[in-house]
N, C-alpha and C positions, 0 to 999 in steps of 0.2 A: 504493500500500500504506500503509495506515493501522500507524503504529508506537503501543505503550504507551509513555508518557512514562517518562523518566529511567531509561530502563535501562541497566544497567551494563555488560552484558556485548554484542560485538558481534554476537553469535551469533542473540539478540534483537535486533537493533536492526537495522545495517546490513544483515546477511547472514543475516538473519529468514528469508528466503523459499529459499536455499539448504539452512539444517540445521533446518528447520523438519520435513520428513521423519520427521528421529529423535526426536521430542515425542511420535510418535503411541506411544512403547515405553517410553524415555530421560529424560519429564520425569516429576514427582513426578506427575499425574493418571495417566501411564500404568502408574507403579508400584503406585498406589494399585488401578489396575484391576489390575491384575497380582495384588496381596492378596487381593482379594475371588475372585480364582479358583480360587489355591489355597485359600481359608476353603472357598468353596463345592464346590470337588471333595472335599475332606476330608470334609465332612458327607453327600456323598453316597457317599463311599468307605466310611466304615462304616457306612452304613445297610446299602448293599449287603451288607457282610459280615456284617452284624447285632450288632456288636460293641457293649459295653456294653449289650445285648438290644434294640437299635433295631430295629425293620423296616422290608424294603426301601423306598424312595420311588418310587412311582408313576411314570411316564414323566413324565407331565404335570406330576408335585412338581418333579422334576428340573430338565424344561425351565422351566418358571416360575422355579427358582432359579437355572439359567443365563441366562436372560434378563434378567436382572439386572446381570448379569457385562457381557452383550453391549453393554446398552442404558448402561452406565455415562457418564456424561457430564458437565452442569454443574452439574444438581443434588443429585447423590453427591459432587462435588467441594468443594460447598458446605458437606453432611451435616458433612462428614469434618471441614471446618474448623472449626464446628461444634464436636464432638464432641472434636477434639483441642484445641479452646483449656480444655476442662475435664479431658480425660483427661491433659493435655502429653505423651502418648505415641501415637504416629502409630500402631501398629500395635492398642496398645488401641481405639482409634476404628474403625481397619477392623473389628475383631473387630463392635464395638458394632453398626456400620451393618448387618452382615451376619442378625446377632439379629436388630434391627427388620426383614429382609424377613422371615427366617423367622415372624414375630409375624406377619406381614401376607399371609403364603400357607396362614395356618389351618395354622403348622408348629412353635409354641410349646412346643409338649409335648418337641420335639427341638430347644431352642435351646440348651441345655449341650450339644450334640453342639458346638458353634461354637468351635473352639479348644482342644478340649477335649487335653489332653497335648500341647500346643505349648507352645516358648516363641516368642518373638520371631523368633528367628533360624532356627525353620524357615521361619517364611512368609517372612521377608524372603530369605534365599537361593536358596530357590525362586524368586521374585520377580523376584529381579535375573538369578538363571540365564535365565528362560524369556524378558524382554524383551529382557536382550542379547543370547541367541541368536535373536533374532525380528529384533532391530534389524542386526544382523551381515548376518542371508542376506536381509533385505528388502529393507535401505536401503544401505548398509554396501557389500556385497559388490558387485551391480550396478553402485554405481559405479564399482568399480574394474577390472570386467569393460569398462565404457563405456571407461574411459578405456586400459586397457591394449587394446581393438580401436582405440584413436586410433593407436597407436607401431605395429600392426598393419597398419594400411592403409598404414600408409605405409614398413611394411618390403617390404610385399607390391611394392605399387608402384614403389620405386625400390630393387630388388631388383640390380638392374643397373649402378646410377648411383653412379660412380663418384667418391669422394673422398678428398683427403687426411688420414689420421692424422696426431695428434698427442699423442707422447708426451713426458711432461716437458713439452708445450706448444711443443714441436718438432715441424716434418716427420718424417714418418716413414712406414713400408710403407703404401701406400694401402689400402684396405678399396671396400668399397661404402655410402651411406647406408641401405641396406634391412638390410645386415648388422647394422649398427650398430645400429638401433633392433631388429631383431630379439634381440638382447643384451638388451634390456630388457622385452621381450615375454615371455621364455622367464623370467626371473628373476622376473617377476610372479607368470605363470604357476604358477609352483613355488610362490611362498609363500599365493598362492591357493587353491592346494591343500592345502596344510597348515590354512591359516587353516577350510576347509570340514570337516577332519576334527579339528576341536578336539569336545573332550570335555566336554558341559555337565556338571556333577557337582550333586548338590543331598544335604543332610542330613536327616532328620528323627526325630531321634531325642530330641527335649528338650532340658530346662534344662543339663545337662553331656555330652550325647552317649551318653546310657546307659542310657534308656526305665526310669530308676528313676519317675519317675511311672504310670507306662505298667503296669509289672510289677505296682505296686499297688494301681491300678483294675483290673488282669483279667489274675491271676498265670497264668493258662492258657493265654492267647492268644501265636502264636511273634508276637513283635514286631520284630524283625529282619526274615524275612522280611514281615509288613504295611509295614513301613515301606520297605524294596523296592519292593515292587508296584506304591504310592502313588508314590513316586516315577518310576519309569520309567511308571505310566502318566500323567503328562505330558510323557513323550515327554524326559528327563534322566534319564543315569546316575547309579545310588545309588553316595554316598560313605559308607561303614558305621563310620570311624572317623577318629569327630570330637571336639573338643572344644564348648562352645555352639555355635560357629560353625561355619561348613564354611569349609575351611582357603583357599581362595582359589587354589589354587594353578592351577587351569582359568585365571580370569583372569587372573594375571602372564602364562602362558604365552599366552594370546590377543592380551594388549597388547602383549606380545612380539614378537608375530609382524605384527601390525597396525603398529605402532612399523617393524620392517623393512620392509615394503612401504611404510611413508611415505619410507621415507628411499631406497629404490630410486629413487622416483617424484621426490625431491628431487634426486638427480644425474641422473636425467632430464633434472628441470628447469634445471638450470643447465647441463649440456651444451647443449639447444636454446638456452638466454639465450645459449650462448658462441658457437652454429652463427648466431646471427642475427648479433651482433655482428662477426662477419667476414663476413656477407654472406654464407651459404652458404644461409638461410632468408630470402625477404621478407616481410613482416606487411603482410597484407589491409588496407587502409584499412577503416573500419569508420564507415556513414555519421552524421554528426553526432559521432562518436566528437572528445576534443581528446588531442593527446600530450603539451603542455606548452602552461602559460598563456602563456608570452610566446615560444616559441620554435616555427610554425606549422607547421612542417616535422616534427616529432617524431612519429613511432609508435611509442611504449615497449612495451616486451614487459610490460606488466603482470600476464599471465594467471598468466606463470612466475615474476614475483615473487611475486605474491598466494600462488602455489602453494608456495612455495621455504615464505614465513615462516608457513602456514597447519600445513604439514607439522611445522616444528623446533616450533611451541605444542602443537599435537596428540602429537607423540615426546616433551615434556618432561612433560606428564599422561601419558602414557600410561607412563612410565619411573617414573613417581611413586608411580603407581598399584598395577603390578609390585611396586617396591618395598615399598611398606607394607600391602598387603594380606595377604600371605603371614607377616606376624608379627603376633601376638596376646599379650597377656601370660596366661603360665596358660592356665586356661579363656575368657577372654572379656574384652576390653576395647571401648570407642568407638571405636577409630580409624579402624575398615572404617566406620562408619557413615556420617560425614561426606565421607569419601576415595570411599567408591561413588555419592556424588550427583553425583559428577565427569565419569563414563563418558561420558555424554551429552554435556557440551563437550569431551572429548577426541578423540570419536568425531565429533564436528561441525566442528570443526578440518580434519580430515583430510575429513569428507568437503568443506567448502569448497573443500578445496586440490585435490578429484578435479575436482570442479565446473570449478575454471579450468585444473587442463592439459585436460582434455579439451575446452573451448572453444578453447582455443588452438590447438590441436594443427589446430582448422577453420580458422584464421586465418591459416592459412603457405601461403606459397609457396615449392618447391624453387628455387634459384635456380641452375640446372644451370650455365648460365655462367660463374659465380664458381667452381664446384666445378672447372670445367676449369680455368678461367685460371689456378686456386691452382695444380693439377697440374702444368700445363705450365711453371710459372715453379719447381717442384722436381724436376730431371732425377737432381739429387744420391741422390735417396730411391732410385734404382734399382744403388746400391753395391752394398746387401747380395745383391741377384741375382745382381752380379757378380760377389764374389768368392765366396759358392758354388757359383756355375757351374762356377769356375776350380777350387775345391777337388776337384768331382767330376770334374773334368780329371784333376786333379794323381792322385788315387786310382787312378783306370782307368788311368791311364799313358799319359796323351796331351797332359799339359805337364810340366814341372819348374819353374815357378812358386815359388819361396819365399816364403810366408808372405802368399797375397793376400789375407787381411784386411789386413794392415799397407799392401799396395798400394794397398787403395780408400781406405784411412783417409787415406793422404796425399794422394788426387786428392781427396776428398769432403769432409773434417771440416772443418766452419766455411765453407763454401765453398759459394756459387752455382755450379755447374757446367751448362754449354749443352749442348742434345739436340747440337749440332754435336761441341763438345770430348768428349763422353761416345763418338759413335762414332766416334771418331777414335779413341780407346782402342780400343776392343772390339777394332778394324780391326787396332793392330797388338799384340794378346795375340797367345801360343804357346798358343791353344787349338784345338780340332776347328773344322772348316769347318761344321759340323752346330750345335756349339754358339756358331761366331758369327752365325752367322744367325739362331739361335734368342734371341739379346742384342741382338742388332740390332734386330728386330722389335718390343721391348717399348717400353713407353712409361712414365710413370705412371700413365696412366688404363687399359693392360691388366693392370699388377704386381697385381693383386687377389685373386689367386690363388684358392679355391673359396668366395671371401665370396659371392656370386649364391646359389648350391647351398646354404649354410651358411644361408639364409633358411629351407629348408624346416625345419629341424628347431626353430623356433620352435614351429610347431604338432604336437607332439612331443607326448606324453605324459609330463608332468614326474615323476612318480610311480615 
């Protein structure tokens, strides 16, 4: 892969070809095509309507001026630069480029239809609504889908497979590992769903949000509703009260929720960092792969670092983003302008960081072994069975037992205790013959209690 020199950012550079994806929506070209769509559907929206006395465009005017839109490439890109190094206003230049097709499809006569009762911040709103919502369910979502079926497969899988908890970073009641990744399946799941039913909003109502231009080229026409229509027919919900801008508030709340699903995906990742480091996970040798320059023996969990710091850059733009978009001085200031060329590297972050857990996620091996020997070497963890076993003794009136929490507490706390010394207890409680055999029988690796069963409801309808 051929890299452009001295780029700054790694997004560009190293991991070019991972968020490379989100360029085709996300970078200044895709925005730029993004403007010319909505220029061009606007000229053909009031033609249609016949507003300001246009008539209709032809099928064939249409297509010609949507093919424009479709074909936009390096040399619109160039146009533009162009056009903006004289206009120094990026959105006057799209307007300009758009004129010259119309000049050049014998459509002259209706080039003041181009922009005409805009200002800026309709097109750019529209602009950024329609690529981030494109960039979202195209690039965006998929991944998240790829990598939340990674914690999938392998809750399906070891649905069974038993391990020990750790709470406070203590033994503790065992679970299953299918359990356990299914916790994070269902938690995706959910915010995947939210994230799918976010609300694009777009404005188009002029210079202060009040079609006072509008009302004075063609005091008859209901401009409220045209400027509806237009807008949902690109497929965005109309926001009808705005200031210049459209308030932003759709994106805090996407980044939002985009933000939570990074950071799920972040104790994901340092859970598996913590499951490998005890040997509960082995990592795939990877051929020619190195783990350390001088230490030949290493296989580092790299994928779930790359993922851990890819995640926190991505939530800290994305929190950033939230925050300042949603305030505007007055009517209208810069600060969304600069803050929205952002999206794209915060969005590229995160997808990097989908990119490596879900590699990684192929690179493990369960290492069932380790999962036993951990269990078998904590017989202590099966206290809390005990004493309330004992308790539903003591209840139904089939011991007088006082107080067997405080009983296990003193055989168990801070204490290795043997599968021998634990039924030697059981042996001699004043419990049911029913419920010592029923303690007798347990182990660590059966205490798991409906974790197995508790897998299904990952594929649950989060909603």
């Amino acid at each position: 892969m051929t890299l452009p020199p001295q780029v700054l950012s790694p997004l560009d550079g190293r991991y070019r070809e991972a968020a490379s994806p989100l360029g085709e929506y996300l970078s200044e070209a895709g925005l730029n095509r993004a403007r010319t769509h909505v220029e061009v559907e606007w000229i053909i929206f009031l033609a249609e309507h016949k507003l300001f006395g246009a008539a209709p465009l032809s099928e064939a005017q249409k297509s010609t001026l949507r093919g424009h839109v479709m074909n936009f490439g390096q040399s619109e890109i160039d146009q533009l630069a162009e056009l903006e190094a004289v206009t120094r206003h990026d959105v006057k230049a799209v307007e300009y480029l758009v004129r010259s097709w119309m000049e050049a499809d014998g459509l002259a006569h209706l080039a003041e239809l181009t922009h005409i009762t805009c200002t800026s911040e309709d097109i750019n709103n529209l602009s950024y609504a329609l690529t981030v919502r494109d960039a979202v369910r195209s690039v965006w979502t998929p991944a998240l889908e790829r990598a939340t079926e990674g914690f999938r497969s392998l809750a399906t899988e070891h649905a069974e497979t038993p391990l020990l908890s750790r709470t406070h970073g203590q033994p503790a009641t065992p679970s299953t590992l299918g359990k356990e990744m299914a916790v994070f399946v269902y938690r995706l799941d959910r915010v995947r769903q939210q994230i799918a039913e976010t609300e694009y909003l777009g404005k188009f109502s002029g210079a202060t949000g009040n079609f006072a231009a509008h009302r004075v080229a063609d005091p008859s026409a209901d401009w409220p509703e045209i400027s509806r229509a237009f807008v949902e027919s690109l497929g965005l919900s109309w926001n009808p009260l705005t200031t210049q801008i459209e308030s932003h508030d759709w994106q805090a709340e996407l980044y939002a929720r985009v933000a939570h699903a990074n950071r799920i995906l972040h104790n994901a990742a340092t859970d598996i960092w913590t499951y490998i480091s005890m040997g509960y996970f082995r990592q795939i040798p990877q051929a020619g792969a190195t783990g350390s320059s001088t230490m030949p023996h290493k296989i580092n969990p790299i994928r779930f670092e790359n993922a851990e710091a890819n995640f926190e850059v991505s939530c800290a733009l994305l929190d950033s983003l939230a925050a300042t978009l949603v305030t505007s001085r007055m009517q209208r200031d810069l600060t969304d302008s600069t803050t929205q060329r952002n999206i794209g590297v915060a969005l590229g972050h995160s997808l990097l960081a989908l990119e490596n857990i879900t590699r990684g996620l192929t690179e493990l091996d369960v290492a069932e072994d380790a999962l036993a020997a951990d269990l078998n070497a904590n017989w202590e963890v099966l206290g809390e069975a005990i004493q309330t076993v004992i308790r539903a003794e003591v209840v139904a009136g089939r011991s007088s037992i006082s107080d067997p929490y405080a009983l296990l507490k003193e055989l168990t706390r801070g204490k290795r205790v043997t599968a021998e010394a634990l039924a030697e207890f059981v042996s001699g409680l004043e419990i049911s013959d029913e419920a010592k055999a029923r303690l007798s029988a347990l182990t660590p690796a059966t205490y798991v209690g409906d974790s197995a069963a508790l897998v299904r409801f990952m594929n649950a309808d989060p909603s």
